[in-house]
C-alpha positions, 0 to 999 in steps of 0.5 A: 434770480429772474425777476417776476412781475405783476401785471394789474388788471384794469376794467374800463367802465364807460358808455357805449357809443351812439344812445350812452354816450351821447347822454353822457356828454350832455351838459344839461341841468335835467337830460331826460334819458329813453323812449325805448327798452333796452338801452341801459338806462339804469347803467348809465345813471349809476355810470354818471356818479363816477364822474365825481366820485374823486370829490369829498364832497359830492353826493347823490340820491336815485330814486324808484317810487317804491323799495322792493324797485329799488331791489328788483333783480336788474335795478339800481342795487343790483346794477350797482354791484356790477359797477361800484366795487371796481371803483373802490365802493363800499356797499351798506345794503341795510341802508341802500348805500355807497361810500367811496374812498375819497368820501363821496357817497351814493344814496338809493331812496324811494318816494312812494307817496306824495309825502314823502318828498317832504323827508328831503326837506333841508337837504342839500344834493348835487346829482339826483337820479330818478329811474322811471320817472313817469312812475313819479308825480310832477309835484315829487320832481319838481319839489325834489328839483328844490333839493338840487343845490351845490356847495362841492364845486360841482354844479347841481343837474339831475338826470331821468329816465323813461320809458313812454307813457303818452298819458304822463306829465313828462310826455308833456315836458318833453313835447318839443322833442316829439313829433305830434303826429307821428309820436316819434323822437324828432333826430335833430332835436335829438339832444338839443338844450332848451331853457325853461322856467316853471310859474306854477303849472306853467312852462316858459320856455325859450332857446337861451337863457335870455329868452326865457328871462324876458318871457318870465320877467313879470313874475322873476322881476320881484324875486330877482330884486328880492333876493340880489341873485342873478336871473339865469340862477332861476332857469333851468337847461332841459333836454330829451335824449332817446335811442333805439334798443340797436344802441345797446350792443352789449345787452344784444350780444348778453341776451338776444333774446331780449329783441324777440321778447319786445317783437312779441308784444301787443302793437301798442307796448312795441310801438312804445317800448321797441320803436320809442312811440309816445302816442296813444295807437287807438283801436276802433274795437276799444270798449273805453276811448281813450281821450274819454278814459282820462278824462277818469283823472283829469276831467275838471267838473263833478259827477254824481255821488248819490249812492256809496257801494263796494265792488270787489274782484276777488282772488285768493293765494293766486297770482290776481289781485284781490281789488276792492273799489269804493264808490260815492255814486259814480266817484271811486273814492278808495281802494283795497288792493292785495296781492295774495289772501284768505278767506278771512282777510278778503272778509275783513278788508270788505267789512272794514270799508263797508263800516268806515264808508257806510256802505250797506250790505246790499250795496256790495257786490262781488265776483262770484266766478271761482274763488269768489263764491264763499264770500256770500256766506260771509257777508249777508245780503252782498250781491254775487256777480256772475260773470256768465249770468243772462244779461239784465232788462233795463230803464233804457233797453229793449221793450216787448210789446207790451213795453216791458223791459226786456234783456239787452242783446249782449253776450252776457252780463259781463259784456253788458256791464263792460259796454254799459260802463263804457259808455258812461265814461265816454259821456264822462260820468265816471270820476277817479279820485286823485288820491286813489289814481296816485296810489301804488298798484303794485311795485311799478305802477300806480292805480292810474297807470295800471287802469291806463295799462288794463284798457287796453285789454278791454276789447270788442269781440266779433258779435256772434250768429244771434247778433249778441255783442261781446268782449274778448275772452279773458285768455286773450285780455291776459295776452295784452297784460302780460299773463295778468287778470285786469282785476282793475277794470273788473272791479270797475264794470261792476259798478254798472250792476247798480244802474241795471238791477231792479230798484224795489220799493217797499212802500208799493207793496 
């Protein structure tokens, strides 16, 4: 009888040369991985548990800031289904996890808000992951770094991914590794350990260990003796590892069309996203500048709270958000933010922070283009926003002859409000309350990124033949947001329609 045999089929996972691979041989406590799309982030983070996977004791968590993330088609649970069951992983979808045969074991979690950091309190994991970091706070990073400890032979480290985000806290982190003026990755220091230690929001950084130890002894002194460990337990190794969409042969065989997706961007998003740019590309048709703009999350002093009002930019069933903006004088102080409604919960969601906010009706005002309209029959005495309407006479405009306010030289009142609160951000009386700009927008952005992303769109158009200042059309803002309304920087331009409207006095009549 001739004899027959089996021939076992082996697959082989494992990094591409150049960007993967490079990351991968990284013997940094935290690689900060990308700079650019396309370059099998995700992949890499879930290929760097295997390294492990033999350890009965090992155990990692990857974070996404929010759930539904961690679930997107091309995310971690999906990119984890393509990896882990050759490896012999057992899935629990229920629970976002992989158990393995040796006992290892993989968690994906999510950190929406700040608080829930604190759910890691006690916990004890040797490899942490965060895919997307920008979309995390420094504060979540840095208390989840505490929760970086060890007790199965292998050394604590964390990896991250990133695409850039000029305005993030890890484009600070990251600083030595970008070239300030050209905003690009510097090749040779492509990879490159650096040491650092962290003295509240202070960086102490240094080539070697040594270096950084002598610099922050004034504050390590009196932990070191305290706690009979070695200094060098107290610094960290830290590097930035970035690629180029090229790296990724596989994606560019798979998916081609990948490539003309990014080519097809705004100048800004290529920049970033194809070319791994981390500076701002300003434009001088900007209605918001943007050093001016964050000064919305990080300017130091107050500005005026005389006055509470609701702005709303309403969308019903749509693809639009229904956005509803709080303000104490010239501070958003809370937010509403939905992604599909009715007639009725667009009522109930204004009235409830019309009553929780003290806010009267006559201080609430509403888009009235299209869907907008039939809230004025909900809500008496509300003010209907239109977008067309003529623009307003003010304090500080034009004059006839007589000197009576005469309406501005803009297209309409929507450009007149757009300019006008351009302005004002610019001189820096408009604020954004931490609370509010660390919330989530959506399942990828937090309201602070998404009012950085909608900017943008916020463009000067050329003045037309009466020499009316205007904005570019809502078709061309959804060009730049990626077929999407900027339902945020809506909601926040009518804040201006208080400044303009006629302040009656019913004692003069």
């Amino acid at each position: 009888m001739a004899a027959t045999s089996k021939l076992r089929q082996v697959k082989v996972i494992r990094p591409q040369e150049g960007f993967q691979m490079k990351a991968a041989s990284t013997a940094a406590d935290i690689a900060i991985l990308g700079g650019a799309a396309g370059l099998g982030k995700t992949f890499l983070l879930l290929l760097e548990f295997l390294r492990n996977i033999q350890n009965p004791d090992f155990g990692a968590v990857g974070f996404r800031r929010t759930s539904p993330q961690i679930r997107n088609e091309g995310g971690l649970w999906d990119t984890s289904m393509k990896i882990f069951p050759h490896a012999g992983g057992v899935p629990r979808e229920t629970t976002l996890e992989w158990d393995f045969p040796k006992g290892s074991k993989l968690k994906f979690s999510h950190l929406e808000h700040e608080k829930n950091m604190y759910d890691w309190q006690g916990s004890q994991i040797p490899y942490i992951f965060f895919d997307e970091l920008t979309h995390f706070s420094r504060k979540m990073f840095f208390y989840l770094l505490t929760r970086n400890r060890s007790a199965c032979g292998v050394r604590p480290y964390i990896r991250a991914t990133c695409n850039p985000d000029p305005d993030s806290w890890v484009a600070e982190l990251i600083a030595w590794w970008i070239d300030p003026n050209t905003g690009f990755p510097i090749p040779e220091r492509d990879g490159v350990l650096r040491y650092f230690a962290v003295d509240g929001d202070k960086y102490i950084w240094g080539d070697s260990e040594e270096e950084v130890i002598e610099k922050a002894w004034y504050f390590l002194e009196a932990v070191v003796q305290k706690s009979g460990l070695d200094a060098r337990i107290f610094i960290k190794s830290l590097t930035f590892i970035s690629g180029s969409i090229y790296d990724n042969r596989e994606l560019l065989s798979v998916d081609p069309h990948y490539l003309a997706n990014l080519l097809a961007q705004d100048a800004a998003t290529k920049a970033a996203l194809f070319d791994g740019n981390w500076k701002v590309i300003p434009s001088d048709n900007d209605i918001y500048p943007y050093p001016a703009f964050i000064g919305l999350f990080e300017n130091m002093y107050s500005v005026s709270g005389e006055g509470r009002y609701i702005t709303a930019d309403i969308a019903l069933k749509g693809s639009d958000k229904f956005v509803v903006g709080v303000w104490y004088g010239f501070e958003l102080v809370d937010i509403l933010i939905m992604a599909r409604s009715d007639g009725r919960q667009v009522y109930e969601g204004i009235r409830n922070l019309a009553i929780y906010h003290k806010v009267q009706n006559s201080d609430i005002i509403f888009d009235n283009d299209g869907v907008g309209g039939f809230i004025d029959g909900f809500i008496v005495g509300a003010i209907p926003f239109v977008n067309n309407g003529s623009p307003l006479p003010t304090e500080d405009g034009p004059t006839d002859a007589k000197g009576n306010p005469m309406k501005e030289n803009y297209e309409h009142l929507k450009a007149q409000c757009y300019y006008r609160s351009g302005a004002r951000v610019a001189r820096g009386e408009y604020r954004v309350a931490a609370d509010v700009g660390n919330r989530m927008y959506d399942d990828k952005m937090t309201v602070r990124q998404r009012f950085i992303h909608e900017r943008r769109a916020i463009k000067r158009d050329k003045a037309d033949m009466d020499g009316k200042l205007r904005i570019i059309k809502k078709d061309q803002m959804k060009v730049v947001l990626d077929g999407q309304s900027p339902d945020l920087m809506d909601m926040f331009m009518m804040r201006e329609y208080f400044e303009l409207a006629p302040k009656f006095s019913w004692g003069a009549m």
